[in-house]
MARZA-649930 format. One record per residue (C-alpha): x, y, z. Coordinates in pm, 1 decimal. Each point is the difference from the previous one (the first is absolute). Last residue first. Example, Ala and Ser with C-alpha at 12.3 -4.5 7.8 and 13.67 -1.06 7.14 Angstrom:
2
@X: 1367.0, Y: -106.0, Z: 714.0 $
@X: -137.0, Y: -344.0, Z: 66.0 $
// end
This chain:
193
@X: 12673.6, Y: 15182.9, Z: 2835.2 $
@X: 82.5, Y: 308.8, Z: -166.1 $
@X: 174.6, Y: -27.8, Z: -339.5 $
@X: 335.8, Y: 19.8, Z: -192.7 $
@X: 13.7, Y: -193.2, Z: -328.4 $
@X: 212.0, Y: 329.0, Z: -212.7 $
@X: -50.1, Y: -18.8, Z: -359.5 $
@X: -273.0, Y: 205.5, Z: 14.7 $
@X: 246.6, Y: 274.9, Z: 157.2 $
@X: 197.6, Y: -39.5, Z: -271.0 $
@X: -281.6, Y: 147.0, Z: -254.3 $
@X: 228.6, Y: 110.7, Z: -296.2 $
@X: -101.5, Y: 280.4, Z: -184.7 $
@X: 23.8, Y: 214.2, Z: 306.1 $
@X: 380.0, Y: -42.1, Z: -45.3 $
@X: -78.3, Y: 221.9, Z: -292.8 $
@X: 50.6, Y: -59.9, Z: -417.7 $
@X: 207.2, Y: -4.5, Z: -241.4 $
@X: 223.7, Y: -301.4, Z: -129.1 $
@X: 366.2, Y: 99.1, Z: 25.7 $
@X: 174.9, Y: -261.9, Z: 152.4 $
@X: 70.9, Y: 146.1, Z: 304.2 $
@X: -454.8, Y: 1.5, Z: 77.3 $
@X: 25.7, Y: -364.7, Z: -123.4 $
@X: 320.3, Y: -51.0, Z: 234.3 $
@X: -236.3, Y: 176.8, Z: 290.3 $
@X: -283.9, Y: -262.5, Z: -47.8 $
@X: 231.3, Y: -306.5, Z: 4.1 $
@X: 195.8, Y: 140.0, Z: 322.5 $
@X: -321.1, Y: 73.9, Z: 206.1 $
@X: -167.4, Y: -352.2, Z: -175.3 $
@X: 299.0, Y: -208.5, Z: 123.7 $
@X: 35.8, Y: 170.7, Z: 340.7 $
@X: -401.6, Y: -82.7, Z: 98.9 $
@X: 6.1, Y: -323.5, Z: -166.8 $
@X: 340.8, Y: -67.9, Z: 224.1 $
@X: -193.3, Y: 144.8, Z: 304.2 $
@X: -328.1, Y: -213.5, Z: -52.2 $
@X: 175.8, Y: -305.4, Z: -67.4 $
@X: 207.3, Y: 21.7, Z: 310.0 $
@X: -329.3, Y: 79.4, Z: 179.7 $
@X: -175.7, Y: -340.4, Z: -99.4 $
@X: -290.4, Y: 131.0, Z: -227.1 $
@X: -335.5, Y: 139.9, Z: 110.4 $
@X: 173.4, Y: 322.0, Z: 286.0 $
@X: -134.0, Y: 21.1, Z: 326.0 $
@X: -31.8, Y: 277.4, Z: 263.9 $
@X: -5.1, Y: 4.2, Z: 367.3 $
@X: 157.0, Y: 317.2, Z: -9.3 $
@X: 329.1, Y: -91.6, Z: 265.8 $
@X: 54.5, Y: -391.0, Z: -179.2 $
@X: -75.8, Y: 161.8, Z: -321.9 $
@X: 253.9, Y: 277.1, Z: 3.9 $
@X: 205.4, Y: -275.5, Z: 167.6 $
@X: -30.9, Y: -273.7, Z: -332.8 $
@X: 15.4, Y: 332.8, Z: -230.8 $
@X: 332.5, Y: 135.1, Z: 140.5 $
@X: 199.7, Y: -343.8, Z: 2.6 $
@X: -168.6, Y: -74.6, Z: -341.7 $
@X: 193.0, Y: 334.4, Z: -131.0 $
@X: 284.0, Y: -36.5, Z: 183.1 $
@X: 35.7, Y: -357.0, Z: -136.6 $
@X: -91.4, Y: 107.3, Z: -348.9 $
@X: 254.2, Y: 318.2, Z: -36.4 $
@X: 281.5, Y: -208.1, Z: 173.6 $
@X: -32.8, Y: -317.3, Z: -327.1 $
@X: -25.7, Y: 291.3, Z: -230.9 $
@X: 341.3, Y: 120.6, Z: 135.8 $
@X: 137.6, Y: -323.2, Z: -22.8 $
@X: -131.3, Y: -129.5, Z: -293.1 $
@X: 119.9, Y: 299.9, Z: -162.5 $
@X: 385.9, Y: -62.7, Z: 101.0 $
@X: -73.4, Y: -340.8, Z: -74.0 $
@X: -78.9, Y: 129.3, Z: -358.6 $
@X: 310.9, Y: 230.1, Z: -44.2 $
@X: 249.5, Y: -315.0, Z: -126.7 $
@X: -246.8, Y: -86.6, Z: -265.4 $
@X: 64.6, Y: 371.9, Z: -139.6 $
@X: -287.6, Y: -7.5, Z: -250.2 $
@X: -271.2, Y: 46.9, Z: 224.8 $
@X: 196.1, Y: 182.9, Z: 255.9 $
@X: -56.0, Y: 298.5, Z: -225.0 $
@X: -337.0, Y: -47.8, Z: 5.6 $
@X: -29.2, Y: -64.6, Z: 316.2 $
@X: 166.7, Y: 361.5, Z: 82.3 $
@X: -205.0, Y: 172.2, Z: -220.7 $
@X: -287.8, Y: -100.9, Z: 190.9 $
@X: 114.2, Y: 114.9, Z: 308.7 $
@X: 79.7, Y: 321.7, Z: -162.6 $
@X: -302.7, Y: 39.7, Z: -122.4 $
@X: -131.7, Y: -99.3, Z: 325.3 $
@X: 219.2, Y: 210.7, Z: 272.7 $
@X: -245.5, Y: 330.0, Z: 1.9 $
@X: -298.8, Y: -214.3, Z: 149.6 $
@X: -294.9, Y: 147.8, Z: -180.8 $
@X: -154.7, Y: -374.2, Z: -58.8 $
@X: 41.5, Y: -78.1, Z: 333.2 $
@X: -163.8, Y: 284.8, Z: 149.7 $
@X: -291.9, Y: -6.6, Z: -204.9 $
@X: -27.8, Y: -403.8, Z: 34.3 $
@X: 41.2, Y: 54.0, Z: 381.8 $
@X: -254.9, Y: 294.6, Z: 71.8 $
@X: -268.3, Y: -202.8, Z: -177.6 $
@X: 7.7, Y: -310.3, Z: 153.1 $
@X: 68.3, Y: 159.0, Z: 347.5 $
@X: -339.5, Y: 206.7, Z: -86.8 $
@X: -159.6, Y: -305.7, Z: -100.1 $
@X: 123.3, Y: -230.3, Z: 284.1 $
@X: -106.9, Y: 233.9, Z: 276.6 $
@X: 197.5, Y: 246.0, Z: 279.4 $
@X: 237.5, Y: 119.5, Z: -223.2 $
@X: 271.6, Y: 164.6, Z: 157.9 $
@X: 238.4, Y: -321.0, Z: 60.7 $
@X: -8.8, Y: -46.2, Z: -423.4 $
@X: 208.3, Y: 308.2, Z: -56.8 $
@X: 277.7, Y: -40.1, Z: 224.5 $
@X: 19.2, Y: -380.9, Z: -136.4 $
@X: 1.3, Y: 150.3, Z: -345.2 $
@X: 236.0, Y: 247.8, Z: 93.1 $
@X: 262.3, Y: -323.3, Z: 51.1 $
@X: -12.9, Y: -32.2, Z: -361.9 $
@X: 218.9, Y: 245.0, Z: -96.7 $
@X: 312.8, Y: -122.0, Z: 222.4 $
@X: -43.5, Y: -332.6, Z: -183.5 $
@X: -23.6, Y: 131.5, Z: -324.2 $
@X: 295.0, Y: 214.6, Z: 58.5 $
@X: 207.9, Y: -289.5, Z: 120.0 $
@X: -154.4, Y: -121.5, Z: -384.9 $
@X: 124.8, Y: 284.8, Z: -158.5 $
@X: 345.5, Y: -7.1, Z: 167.9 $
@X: 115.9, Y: -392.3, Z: -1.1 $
@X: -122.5, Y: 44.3, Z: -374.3 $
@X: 200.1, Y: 231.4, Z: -89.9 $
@X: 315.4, Y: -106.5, Z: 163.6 $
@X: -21.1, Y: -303.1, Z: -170.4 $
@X: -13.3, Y: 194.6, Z: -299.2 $
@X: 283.8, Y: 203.6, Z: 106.5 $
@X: 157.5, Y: -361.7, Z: 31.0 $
@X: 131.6, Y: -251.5, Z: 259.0 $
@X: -177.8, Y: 211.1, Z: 291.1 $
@X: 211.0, Y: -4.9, Z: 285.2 $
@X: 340.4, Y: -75.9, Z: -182.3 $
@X: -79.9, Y: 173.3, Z: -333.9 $
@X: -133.3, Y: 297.1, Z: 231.8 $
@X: 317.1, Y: 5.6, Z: 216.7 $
@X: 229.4, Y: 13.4, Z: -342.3 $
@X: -108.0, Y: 326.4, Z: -77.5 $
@X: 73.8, Y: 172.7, Z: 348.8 $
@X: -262.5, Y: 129.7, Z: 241.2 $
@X: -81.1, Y: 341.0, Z: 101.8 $
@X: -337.2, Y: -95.8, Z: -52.0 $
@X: -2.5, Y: 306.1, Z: -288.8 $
@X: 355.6, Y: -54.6, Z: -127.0 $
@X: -116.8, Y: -391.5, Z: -35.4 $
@X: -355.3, Y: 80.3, Z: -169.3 $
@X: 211.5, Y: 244.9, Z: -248.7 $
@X: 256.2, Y: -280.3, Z: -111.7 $
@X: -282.6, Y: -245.3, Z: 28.4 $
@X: -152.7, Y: 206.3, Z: -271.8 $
@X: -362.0, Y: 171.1, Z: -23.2 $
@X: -215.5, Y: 44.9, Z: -256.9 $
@X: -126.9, Y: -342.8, Z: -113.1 $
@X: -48.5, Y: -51.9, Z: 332.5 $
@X: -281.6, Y: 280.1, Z: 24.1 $
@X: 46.2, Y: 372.2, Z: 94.1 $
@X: -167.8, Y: 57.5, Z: 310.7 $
@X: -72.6, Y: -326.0, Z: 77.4 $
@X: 319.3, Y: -205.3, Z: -77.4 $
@X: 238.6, Y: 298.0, Z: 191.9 $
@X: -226.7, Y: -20.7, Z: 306.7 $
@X: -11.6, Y: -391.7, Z: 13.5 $
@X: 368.7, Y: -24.4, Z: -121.7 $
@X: 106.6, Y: 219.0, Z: 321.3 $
@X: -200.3, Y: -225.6, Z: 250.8 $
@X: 145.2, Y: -272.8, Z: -153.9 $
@X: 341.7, Y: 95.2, Z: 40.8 $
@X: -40.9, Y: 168.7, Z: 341.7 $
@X: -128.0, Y: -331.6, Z: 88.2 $
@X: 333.9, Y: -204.2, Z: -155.9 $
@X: 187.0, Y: 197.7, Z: 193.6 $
@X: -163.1, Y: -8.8, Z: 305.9 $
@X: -36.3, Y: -405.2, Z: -35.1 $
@X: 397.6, Y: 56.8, Z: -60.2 $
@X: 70.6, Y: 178.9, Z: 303.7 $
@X: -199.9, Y: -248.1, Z: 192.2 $
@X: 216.7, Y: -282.6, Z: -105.0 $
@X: 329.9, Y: 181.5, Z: -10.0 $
@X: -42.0, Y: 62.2, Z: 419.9 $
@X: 13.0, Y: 374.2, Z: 23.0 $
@X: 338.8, Y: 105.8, Z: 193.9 $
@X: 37.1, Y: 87.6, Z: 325.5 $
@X: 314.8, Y: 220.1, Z: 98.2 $
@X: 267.2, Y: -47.3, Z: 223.9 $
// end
């Protein structure tokens, strides 16, 4: 007798391999680029299983660049518990965040869900992850540091997020200049007590 995977789980597999797949093929190459034909041979994965999982290849798209925000941004937590003060936490967060590999893509993706009304939950979701984790770290970073931030610390993260993504879709849109143009880290409320 033998055991066979439960269709449930071998479909969350399936439709991980998928993404997983997408968010190598998108960021080597760019959507654009890359067909679901070739994203499906590569996941191992039929056509028709990224319509069903993902409604789209944009929808695909975006599920991948923003998983690959999400993924991204937890080296900023990494990053923040080695500073020992608020400026050089400050500091070491805005760099990091604004050289996080996943933000033009990221950015791409919320522009593409822009104009596909059905893709802006999808956003909402993701977005609505990125801030929670993000207020869930800074609440028990300052909890353990015995730090404070000057606005109410869901503010503070989704100020934080907007002006990372804001500043980087300036950069993507052509306009020279250096991350160190933008001051980030002065954006950033955190204090000693």
């Amino acid at each position: 007798m033998s055991i066979t995977e439960p269709a449930r789980a071998r479909g969350r597999r399936t439709r991980a391999r998928i993404l997983q797949c997408a968010a190598e093929l998108f960021a080597a190459r760019g959507p654009a680029a890359v067909s679901v034909a070739e994203i499906a041979r590569a996941a191992q994965a039929y056509p028709h299983q990224i319509t069903y999982y993902f409604g789209s290849k944009d929808g695909l798209f975006v599920h991948a660049a923003l998983s690959t925000l999400l993924r991204d941004a937890a080296r900023l937590e990494a990053v923040g518990m080695h500073r020992r003060d608020p400026d050089g936490f400050r500091a070491a967060v805005a760099r990091t965040a604004l050289a996080l590999p996943a933000l033009p893509g990221a950015i791409q993706a919320m522009s593409v869900a822009r104009l596909r009304p059905e893709l802006q939950p999808v956003v909402q979701t993701y977005l609505a992850v990125l801030f929670r984790r993000a207020e869930t770290y800074l609440v028990a970073l300052l909890d353990r540091r015995g730090w404070t931030v000057e606005r109410p610390p869901p503010v503070e993260v989704r100020t934080f997020w907007s002006a990372v993504l804001g500043a980087r879709l300036i950069s993507e849109s052509g306009y020279g200049g250096r991350s160190s143009d933008v001051d980030l880290a002065g954006l950033l409320t955190i204090r000693a007590r």
